[in-house]
N, C-alpha and C positions, 0 to 999 in steps of 0.2 A: 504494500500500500504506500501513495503518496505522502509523508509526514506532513505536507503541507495542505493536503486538501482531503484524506483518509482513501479515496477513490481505488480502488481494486485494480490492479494494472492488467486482468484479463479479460476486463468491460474496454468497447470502443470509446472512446474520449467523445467522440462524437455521437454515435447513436447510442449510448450507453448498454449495448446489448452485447451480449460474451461474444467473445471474437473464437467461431468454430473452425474457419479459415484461417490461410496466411495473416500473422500478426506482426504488424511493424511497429519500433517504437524509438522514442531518442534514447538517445544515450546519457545526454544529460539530465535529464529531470524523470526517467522512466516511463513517461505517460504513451501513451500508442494507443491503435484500433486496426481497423479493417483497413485492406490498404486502398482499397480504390474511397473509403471516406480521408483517410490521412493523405492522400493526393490531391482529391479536389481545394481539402482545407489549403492544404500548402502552396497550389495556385495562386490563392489568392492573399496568405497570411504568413506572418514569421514566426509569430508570438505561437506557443503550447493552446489549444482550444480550451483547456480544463480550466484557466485563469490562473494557473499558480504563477506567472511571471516570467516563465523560461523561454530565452527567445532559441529557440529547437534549429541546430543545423540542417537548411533543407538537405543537403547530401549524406547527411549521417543517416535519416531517419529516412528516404526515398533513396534508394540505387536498384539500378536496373536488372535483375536476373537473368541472365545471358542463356 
């Protein structure tokens, strides 16, 4: 769990629904989800979605599986 916000790190950050799929997540702040939801977010945002504060490496937390 997040210490700063208690959130279960095997819930999407996004849809809050257990991630049964591929789970991606940072590195830094532990938070992740589904990865086509932790895509879209990161299109458009830097910041962690959960609001703990983390601005989340896009290339940490999105790399491409070959």
């Amino acid at each position: 769990r997040c210490e700063k916000c208690a959130q279960a790190l095997s819930r999407c950050a996004l849809c809050e629904q257990p991630v049964r799929s591929l789970y991606v997540w940072c590195p830094g702040c532990g938070h992740g989800g589904h990865l086509h939801h932790m895509h879209e977010w990161f299109t458009q945002a830097s910041a962690c979605p959960t609001g703990c504060g983390h601005h989340c490496n896009l290339n940490l937390v999105l790399c491409e599986v070959p």
